[in-house]
C-alpha positions in Angstrom: 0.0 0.0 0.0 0.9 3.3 -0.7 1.9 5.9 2.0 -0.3 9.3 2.1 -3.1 8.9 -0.8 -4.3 5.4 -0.1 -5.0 6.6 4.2 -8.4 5.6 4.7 -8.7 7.2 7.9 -9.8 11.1 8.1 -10.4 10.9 12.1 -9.5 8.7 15.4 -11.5 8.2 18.5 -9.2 8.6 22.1 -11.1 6.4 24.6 -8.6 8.3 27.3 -10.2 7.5 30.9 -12.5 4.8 31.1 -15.1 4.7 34.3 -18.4 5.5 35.4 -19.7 9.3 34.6 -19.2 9.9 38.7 -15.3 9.1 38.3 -14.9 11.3 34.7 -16.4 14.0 36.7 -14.5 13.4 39.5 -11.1 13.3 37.0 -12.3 16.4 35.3 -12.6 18.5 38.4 -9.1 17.1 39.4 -7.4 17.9 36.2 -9.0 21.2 35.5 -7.6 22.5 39.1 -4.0 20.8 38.2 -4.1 22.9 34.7 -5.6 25.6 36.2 -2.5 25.5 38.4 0.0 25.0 36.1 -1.2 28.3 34.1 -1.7 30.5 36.6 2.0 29.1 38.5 4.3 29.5 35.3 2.7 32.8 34.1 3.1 34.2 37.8 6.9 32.8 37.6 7.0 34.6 33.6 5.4 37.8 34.8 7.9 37.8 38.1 10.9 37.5 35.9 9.9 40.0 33.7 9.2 43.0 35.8 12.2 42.4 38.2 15.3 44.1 36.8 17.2 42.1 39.4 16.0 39.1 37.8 17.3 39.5 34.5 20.1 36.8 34.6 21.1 34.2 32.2 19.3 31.8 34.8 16.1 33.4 34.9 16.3 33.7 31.4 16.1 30.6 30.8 13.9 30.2 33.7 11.5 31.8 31.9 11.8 30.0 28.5 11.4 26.8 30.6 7.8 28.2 32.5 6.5 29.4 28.9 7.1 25.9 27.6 5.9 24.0 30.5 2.2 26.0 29.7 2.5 25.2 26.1 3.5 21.4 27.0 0.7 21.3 28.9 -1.7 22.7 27.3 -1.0 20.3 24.1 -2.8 17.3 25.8 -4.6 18.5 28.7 -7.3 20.9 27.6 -8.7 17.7 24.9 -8.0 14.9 27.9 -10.8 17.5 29.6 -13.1 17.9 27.0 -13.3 14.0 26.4 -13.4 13.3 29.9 -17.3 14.9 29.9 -17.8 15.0 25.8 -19.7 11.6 24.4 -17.8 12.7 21.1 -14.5 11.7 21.5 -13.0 12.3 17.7 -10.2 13.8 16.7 -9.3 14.6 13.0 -6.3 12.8 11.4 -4.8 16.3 10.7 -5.5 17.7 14.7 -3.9 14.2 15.6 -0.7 14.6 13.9 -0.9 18.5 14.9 -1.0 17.0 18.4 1.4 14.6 18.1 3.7 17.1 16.5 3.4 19.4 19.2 3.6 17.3 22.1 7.4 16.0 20.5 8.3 19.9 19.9 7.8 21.1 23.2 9.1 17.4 25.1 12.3 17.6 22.4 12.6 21.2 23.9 12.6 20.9 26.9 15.4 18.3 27.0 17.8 20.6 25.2 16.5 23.7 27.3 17.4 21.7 30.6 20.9 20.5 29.8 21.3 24.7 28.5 20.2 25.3 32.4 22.4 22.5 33.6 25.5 24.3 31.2 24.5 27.7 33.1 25.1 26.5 36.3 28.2 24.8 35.3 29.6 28.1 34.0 28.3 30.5 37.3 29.9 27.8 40.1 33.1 26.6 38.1 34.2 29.9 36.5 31.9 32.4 38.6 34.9 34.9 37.0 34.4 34.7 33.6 30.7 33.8 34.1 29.2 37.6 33.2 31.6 37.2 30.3 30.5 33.7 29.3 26.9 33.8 29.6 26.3 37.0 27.5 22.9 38.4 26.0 24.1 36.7 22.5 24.9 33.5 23.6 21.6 33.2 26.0 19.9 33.8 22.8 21.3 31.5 20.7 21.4 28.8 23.6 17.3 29.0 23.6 16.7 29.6 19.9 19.0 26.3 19.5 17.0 24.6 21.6 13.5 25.3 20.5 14.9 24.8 16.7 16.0 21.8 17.8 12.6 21.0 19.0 11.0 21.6 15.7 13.6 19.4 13.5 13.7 16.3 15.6 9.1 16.3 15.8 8.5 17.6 12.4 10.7 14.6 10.9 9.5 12.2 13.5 6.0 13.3 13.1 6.2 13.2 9.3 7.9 9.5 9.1 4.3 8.2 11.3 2.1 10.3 10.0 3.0 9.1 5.6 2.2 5.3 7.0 -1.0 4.2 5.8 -3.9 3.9 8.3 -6.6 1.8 7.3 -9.1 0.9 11.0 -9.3 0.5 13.4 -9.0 4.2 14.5 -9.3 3.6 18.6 -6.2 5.1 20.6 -6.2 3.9 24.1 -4.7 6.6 25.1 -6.3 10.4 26.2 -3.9 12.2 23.5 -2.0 11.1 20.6 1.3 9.8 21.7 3.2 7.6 19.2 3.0 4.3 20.2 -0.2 3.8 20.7 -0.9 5.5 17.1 1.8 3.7 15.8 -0.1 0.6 16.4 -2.5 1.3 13.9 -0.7 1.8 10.9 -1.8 -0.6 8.3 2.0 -1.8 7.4 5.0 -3.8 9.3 5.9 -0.9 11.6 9.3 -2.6 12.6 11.3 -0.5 11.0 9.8 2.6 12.6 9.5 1.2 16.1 13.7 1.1 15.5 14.1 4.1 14.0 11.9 5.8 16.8 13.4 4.2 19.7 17.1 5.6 17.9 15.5 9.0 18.0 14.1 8.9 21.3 17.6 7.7 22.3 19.6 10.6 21.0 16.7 13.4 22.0 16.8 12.0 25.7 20.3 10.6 26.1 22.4 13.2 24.0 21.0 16.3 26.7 20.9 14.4 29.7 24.9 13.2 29.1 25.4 17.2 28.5 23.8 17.6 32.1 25.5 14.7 33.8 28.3 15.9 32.6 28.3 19.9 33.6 27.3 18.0 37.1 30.0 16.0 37.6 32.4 19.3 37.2 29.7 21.4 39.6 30.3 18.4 41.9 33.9 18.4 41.7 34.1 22.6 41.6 32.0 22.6 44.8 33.8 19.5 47.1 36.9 21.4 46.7 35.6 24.7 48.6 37.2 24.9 51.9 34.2 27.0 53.2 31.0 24.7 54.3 28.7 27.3 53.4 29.8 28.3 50.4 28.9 24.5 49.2 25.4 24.9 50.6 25.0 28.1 48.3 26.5 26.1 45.4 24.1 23.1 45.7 21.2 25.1 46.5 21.5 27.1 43.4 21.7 23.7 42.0 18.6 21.7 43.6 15.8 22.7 42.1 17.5 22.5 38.4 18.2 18.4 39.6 14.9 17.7 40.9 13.5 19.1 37.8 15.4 17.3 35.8 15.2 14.1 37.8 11.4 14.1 36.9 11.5 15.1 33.7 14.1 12.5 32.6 13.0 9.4 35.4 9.6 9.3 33.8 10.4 10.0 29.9 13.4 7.6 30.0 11.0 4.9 31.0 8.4 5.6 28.7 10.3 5.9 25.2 13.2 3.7 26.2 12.2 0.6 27.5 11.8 -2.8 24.8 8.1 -2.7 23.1 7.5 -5.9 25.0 7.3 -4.3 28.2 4.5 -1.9 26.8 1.3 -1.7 29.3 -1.3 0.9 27.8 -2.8 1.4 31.0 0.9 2.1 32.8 2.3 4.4 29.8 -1.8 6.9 30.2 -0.6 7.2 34.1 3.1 8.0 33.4 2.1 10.2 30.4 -0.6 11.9 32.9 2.4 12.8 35.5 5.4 14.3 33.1 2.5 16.0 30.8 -0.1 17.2 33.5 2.0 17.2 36.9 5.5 17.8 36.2 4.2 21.2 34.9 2.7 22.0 37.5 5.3 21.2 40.1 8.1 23.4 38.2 6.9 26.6 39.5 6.8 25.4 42.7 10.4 23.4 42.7 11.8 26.5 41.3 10.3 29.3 43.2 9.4 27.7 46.9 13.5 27.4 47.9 14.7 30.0 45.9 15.0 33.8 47.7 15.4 35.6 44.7 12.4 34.8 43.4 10.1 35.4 46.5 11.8 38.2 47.2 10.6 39.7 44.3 7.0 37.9 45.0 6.5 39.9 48.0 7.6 43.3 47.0 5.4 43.1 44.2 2.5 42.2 46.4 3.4 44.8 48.9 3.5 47.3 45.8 -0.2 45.9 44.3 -1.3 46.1 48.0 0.3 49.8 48.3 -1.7 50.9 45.1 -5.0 49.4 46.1 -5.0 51.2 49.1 -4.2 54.2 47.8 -7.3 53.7 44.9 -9.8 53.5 47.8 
């Protein structure tokens, strides 16, 4: 069969979250307040960032490019997984599928380039906190994040393309609540052998290739920072460093064991939950990780409440 012209599906149908209408409901009030969260958390940590002159760093730079892309990320699967949760219509056309699928790779992809960048940053301010200023500059903060979202749009629009040219013939049901690639994968109409390599070989170099890049900047930090003869000039070292790591060790724990572990090991139900927590949760948890230890950024928090508090008082 031929690739594109001889596709005799126009549309899918997601059966995401099975249960009684009681427990949809229940899931739809749950996942609404998570989003709800997620939005109002990472545009908070966007507008903060913004309006702070002290905050314009090369880390809160990329700070920010990371809280924009965690509401996009999000808001790829999440705002559909709610619709279908109450709709009886659960279609999706074979164009808004790939769209989807497309998306959900761009921003992931992203993300993994964007957090080794962060993990590079920190490398640079703790092991040559001399040069750093010099280093880090306006141009190369630029062209750090414009590398990393280009690479984010090469690696899904190739990946998305090589799925999306197979032939797909019925059924059209994904068991899952968005369109992630192995379960639409599943219902091309061909031997999909060759794909299932090639995409395991790209999921490879998109998660391993960053996350060396990070292991690697770490191992220097670690190195840098045992070597300090002062005790608390290592605390300030890691804990510029700890909430980078624990996002990191989310983002990379749970996508590692979705995209890289043999087919045979596949469980539908397993890969909606994990796909739930690194597209739903982790999201949500960033602003959080990366504002509730650090002093910069509350510090700025509360004088720009005491400053919105100031000028409502002064309206009345």
């Amino acid at each position: 069969m031929g690739p594109v012209n001889q596709t005799s599906v126009s549309e899918f149908i997601m059966l995401g979250f099975t249960g009684s209408p009681e427990i949809r409901f229940l899931l739809f009030i749950i996942f609404s307040i998570v989003y709800l969260i997620t939005i109002t958390g990472n545009s908070t940590v966007m507008l903060v960032l913004h309006v702070d002159p002290s905050l314009h760093t090369p880390m809160y730079f990329f700070l920010r490019n990371l809280s924009f892309l965690e509401m996009c990320y999000s808001s790829v699967t999440v705002p559909k997984m709610l619709t279908n949760l109450l709709a009886a219509d659960k279609r999706i056309s074979f164009i808004g599928c790939a769209t989807q699928m497309y998306f959900f790779g761009f921003f992931g992809t992203t993300e993994c380039f964007l957090l080794a960048v962060m993990a590079y940053d920190r490398y640079t301010a703790i092991c040559h906190p001399l040069h750093y200023n010099h280093i880090m500059n306006k141009r190369l903060c630029q062209g750090l994040a414009a590398g990393c979202w280009a690479s984010g749009t090469l690696f899904s629009l190739g990946n998305t393309s090589f799925i999306f040219t197979l032939p797909f013939c019925g059924p059209n049901i994904i068991n899952h609540f968005f369109c992630d690639l192995p379960p639409v994968l599943e219902l091309a109409c061909v031997d999909t052998s060759a794909n299932e390599v090639t995409n395991f070989v790209i999921s490879v170099v998109i998660l391993l290739t960053p996350f060396l890049l990070t292991l690697t900047s770490y191992v220097r930090v670690a190195s840098t920072v045992l070597k300090m003869r002062s005790v608390e000039s290592q605390r300030r070292a890691f804990s510029t460093c700890a909430a980078h790591l624990t996002s990191v060790s989310l983002f990379y724990g749970t996508a590692s064991f979705m995209y890289l572990r043999p087919k045979a090991s596949y469980s539908l139900e397993v890969d909606k939950l994990l796909a739930l927590f690194y597209s739903a949760f982790t999201p949500m948890l960033n602003p959080l990780i990366y504002t509730l230890r650090n002093k910069e950024v509350m510090g700025s928090l509360r004088r720009i409440s005491s400053k919105l508090s100031l000028a409502k008082k002064l309206q009345k």
